[in-house]
C-alpha positions in Angstrom: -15.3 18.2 -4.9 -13.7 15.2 -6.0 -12.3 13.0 -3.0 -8.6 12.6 -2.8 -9.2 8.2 -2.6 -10.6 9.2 -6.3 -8.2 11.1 -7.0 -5.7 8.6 -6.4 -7.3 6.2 -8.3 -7.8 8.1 -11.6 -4.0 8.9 -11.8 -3.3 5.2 -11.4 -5.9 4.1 -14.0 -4.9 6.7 -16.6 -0.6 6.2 -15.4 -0.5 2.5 -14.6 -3.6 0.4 -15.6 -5.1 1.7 -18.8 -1.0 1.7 -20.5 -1.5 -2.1 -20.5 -3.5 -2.0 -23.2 -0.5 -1.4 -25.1 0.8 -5.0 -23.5 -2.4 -7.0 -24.6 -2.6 -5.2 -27.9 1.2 -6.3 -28.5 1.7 -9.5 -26.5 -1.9 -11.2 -27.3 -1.3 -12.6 -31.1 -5.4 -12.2 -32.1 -5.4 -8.4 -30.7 -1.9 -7.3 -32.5 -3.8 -8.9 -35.8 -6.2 -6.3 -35.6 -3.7 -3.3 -35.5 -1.6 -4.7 -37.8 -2.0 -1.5 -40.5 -4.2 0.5 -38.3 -3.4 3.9 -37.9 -5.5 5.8 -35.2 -5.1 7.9 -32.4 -7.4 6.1 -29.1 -8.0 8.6 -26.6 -9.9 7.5 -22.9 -10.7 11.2 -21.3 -13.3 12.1 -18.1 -14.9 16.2 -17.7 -13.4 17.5 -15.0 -14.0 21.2 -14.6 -11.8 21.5 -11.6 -8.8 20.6 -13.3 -6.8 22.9 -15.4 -7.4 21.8 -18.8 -11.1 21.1 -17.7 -10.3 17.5 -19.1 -7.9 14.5 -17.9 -7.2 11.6 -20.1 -4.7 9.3 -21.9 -4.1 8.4 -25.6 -2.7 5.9 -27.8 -1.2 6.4 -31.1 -1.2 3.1 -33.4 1.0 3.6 -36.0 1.1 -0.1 -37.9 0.8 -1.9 -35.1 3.3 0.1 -32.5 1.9 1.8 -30.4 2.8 4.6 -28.6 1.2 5.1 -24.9 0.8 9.3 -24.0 -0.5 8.5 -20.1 -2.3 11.7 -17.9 -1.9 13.4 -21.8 -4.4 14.6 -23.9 -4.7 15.1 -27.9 -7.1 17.7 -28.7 -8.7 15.5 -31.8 -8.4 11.7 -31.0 -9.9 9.1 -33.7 -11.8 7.2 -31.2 -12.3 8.7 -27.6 -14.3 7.4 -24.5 -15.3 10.4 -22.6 -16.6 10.5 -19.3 -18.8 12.6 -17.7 -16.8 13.3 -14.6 -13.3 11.8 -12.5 -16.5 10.4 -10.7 -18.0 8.3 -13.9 -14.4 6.8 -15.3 -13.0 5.7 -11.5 -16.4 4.1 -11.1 -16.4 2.0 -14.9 -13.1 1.1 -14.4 -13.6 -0.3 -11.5 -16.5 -2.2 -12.9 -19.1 -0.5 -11.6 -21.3 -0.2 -14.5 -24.1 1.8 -15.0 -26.0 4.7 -17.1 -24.3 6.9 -15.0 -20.7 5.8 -15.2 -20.9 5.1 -19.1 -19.1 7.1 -21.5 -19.9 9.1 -24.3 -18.5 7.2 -27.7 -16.9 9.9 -30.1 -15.9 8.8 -33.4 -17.2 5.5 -32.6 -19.5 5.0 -36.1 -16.9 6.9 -38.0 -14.1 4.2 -37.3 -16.0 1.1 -35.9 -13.6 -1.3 -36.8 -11.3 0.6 -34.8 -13.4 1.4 -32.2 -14.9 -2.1 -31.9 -10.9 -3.4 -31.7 -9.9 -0.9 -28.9 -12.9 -1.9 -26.9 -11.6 -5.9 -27.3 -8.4 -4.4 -25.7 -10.4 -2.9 -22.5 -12.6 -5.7 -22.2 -9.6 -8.0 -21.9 -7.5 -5.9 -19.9 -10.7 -5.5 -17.6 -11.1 -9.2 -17.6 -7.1 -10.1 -16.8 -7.2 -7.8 -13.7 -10.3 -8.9 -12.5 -9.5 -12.3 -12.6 -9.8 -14.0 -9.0 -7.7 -17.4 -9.7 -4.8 -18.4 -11.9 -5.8 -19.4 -15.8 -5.3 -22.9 -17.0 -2.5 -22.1 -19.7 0.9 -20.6 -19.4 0.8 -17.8 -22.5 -2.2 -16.4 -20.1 -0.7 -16.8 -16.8 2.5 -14.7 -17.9 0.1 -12.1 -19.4 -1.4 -11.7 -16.4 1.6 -11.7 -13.8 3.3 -9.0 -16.4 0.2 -6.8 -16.4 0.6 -7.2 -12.5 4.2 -6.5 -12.2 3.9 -3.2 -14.6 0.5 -2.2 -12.8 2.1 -2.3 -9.3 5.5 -0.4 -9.7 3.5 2.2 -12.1 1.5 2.4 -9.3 3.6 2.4 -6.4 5.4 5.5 -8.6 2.5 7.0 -9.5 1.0 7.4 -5.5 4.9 8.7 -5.0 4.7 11.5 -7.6 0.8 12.6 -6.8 1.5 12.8 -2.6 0.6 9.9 -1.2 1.9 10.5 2.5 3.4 6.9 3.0 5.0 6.3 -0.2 6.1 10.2 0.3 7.3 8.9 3.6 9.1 6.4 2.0 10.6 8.0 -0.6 12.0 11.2 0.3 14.8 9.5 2.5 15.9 7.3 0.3 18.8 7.0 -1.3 19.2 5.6 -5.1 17.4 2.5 -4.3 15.5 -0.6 -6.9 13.0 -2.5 -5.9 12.1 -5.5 -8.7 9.7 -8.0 -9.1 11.0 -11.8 -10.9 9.7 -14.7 -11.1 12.2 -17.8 -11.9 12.6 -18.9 -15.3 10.6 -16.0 -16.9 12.3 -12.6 -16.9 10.2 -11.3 -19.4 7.3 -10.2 -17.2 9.8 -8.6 -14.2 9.3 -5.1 -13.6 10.6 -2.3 -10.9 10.6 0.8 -9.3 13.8 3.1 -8.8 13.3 5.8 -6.2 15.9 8.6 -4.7 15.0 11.5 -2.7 11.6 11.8 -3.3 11.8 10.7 -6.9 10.6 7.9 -8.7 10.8 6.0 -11.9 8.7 2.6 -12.7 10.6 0.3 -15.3 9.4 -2.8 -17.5 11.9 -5.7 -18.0 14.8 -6.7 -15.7 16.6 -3.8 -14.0 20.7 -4.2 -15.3 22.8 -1.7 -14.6 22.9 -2.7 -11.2 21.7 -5.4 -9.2 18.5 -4.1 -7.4 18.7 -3.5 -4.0 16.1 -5.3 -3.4 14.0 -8.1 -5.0 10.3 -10.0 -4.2 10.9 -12.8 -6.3 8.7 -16.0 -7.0 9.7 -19.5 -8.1 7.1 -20.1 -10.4 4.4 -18.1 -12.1 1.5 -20.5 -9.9 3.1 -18.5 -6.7 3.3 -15.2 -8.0 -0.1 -15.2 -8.8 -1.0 -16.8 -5.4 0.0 -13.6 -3.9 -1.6 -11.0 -6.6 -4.5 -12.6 -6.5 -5.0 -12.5 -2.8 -5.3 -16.1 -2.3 -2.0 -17.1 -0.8 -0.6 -16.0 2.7 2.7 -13.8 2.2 4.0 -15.4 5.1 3.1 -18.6 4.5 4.4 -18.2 0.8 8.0 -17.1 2.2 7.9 -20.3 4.6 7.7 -22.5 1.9 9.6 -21.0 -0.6 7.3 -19.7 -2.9 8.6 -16.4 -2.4 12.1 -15.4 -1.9 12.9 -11.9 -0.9 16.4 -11.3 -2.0 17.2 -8.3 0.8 16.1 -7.8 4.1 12.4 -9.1 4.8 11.3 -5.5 6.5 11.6 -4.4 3.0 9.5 -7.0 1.5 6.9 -5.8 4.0 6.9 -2.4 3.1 7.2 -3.2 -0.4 3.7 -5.5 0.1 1.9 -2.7 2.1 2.1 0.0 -0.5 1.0 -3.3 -3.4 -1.6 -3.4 -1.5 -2.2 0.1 -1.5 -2.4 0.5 -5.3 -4.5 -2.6 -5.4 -7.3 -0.7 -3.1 -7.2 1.9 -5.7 -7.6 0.2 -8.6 -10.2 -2.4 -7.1 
């Protein structure tokens, strides 16, 4: 019986992390090179004989170099799939621990290994960007990464909503129409946000416009946003100095840094 922790975790690997790769394989100039007139259907899957479809997965279509992103979907003939052994085996690789027994099973991998060797350049740098444990030297990687952050954590604060978890349940179901964003100054390209309502949720790339949010953790540079995603700033400290500016009431900001930590655990 899978655990309910693991449980978590997959649907936040297959709904939040593993939809970056769409983000590097766009946003990183040597990967998009590589995709430029590919056109392949990538598919990550685990066994799982206690769900309904015996199976649980995601997929990516590449259609000349856009790609669309299927997440908790599967394709019943992908190109190139990674399939897992169990929920057990993928949770486990993904969260780097690698070893006979969390390794996949490569389909379709001699058949298309250009395309198989590409997708796995994707994973490995995606793996490597949220495993990273201090800021990079240069800017174009340092917005990568607080991007991938930003989507991860309000996919994953949504995803914990819309699979039961009982404190972002808890914090949910009241609510009324409500966004919560994340910004850093000067570089609105890698904000992201959640909008929740009555139990419902929604997680959103890009700046939310068709209201101002209700509420905002914002940074004043991309050096202090990644301070606090990588665990290696004080929250409290940050706000004291103005490294972080939390544009509505600060209870909010802790609540909204409770559940980032949550998803963290999960995908860690």
């Amino acid at each position: 019986m899978v655990s309910q922790d693991t449980l978590y975790s997959y649907k936040i690997f297959l709904n939040a992390a593993l939809p970056l790769v769409k983000v590097l394989a766009t946003d990183v100039p040597a990967l998009a090179k590589k995709f430029e007139t590919a056109q392949c259907i990538f598919q990550v899957s685990a066994l799982a004989p206690e769900m309904p479809n015996g199976k649980i997965g995601t997929y990516f279509v590449v259609n000349n170099g856009v790609w669309t992103v299927r997440p908790d979907q599967l394709i019943e003939k992908a190109h190139v799939e990674l399939q897992f052994k169990s929920i057990e085996a993928f949770v486990g690789f993904f969260k780097g621990k690698i070893s006979p027994a969390t390794l996949p099973k490569m389909i379709g991998a001699l058949k298309h290994t250009g395309m198989f060797l590409a997708f796995m350049q994707v994973l490995l740098k995606m793996s490597a960007l949220l495993g990273s444990t201090a800021p990079p030297a240069d800017e174009e990687t340092k917005v990568l990464l607080v991007k991938s952050f930003f989507y991860l954590l309000s996919s994953g604060i949504s995803c914990l909503n819309k699979n039961g978890h009982p404190a972002v349940r808890d914090w949910s179901v009241p609510s009324p129409d409500r966004v919560y964003s994340w910004a850093v100054n000067g570089h609105p390209e890698v904000s992201a946000y959640i909008r929740i309502k009555a139990g419902k949720s929604r997680a959103g790339r890009g700046e939310y416009k068709r209201a101002m949010p209700f509420f905002t953790l914002r940074f004043d540079s991309l050096d202090s946003a990644l301070g606090i995603l990588l665990s290696i700033d004080d929250m409290m400290d940050a706000t004291k100095a103005g490294r972080l500016i939390m544009d509505g009431a600060p209870e909010f900001g802790a609540q909204l840094g409770d559940f980032m930590l949550t998803v963290a655990a999960y995908a860690k």
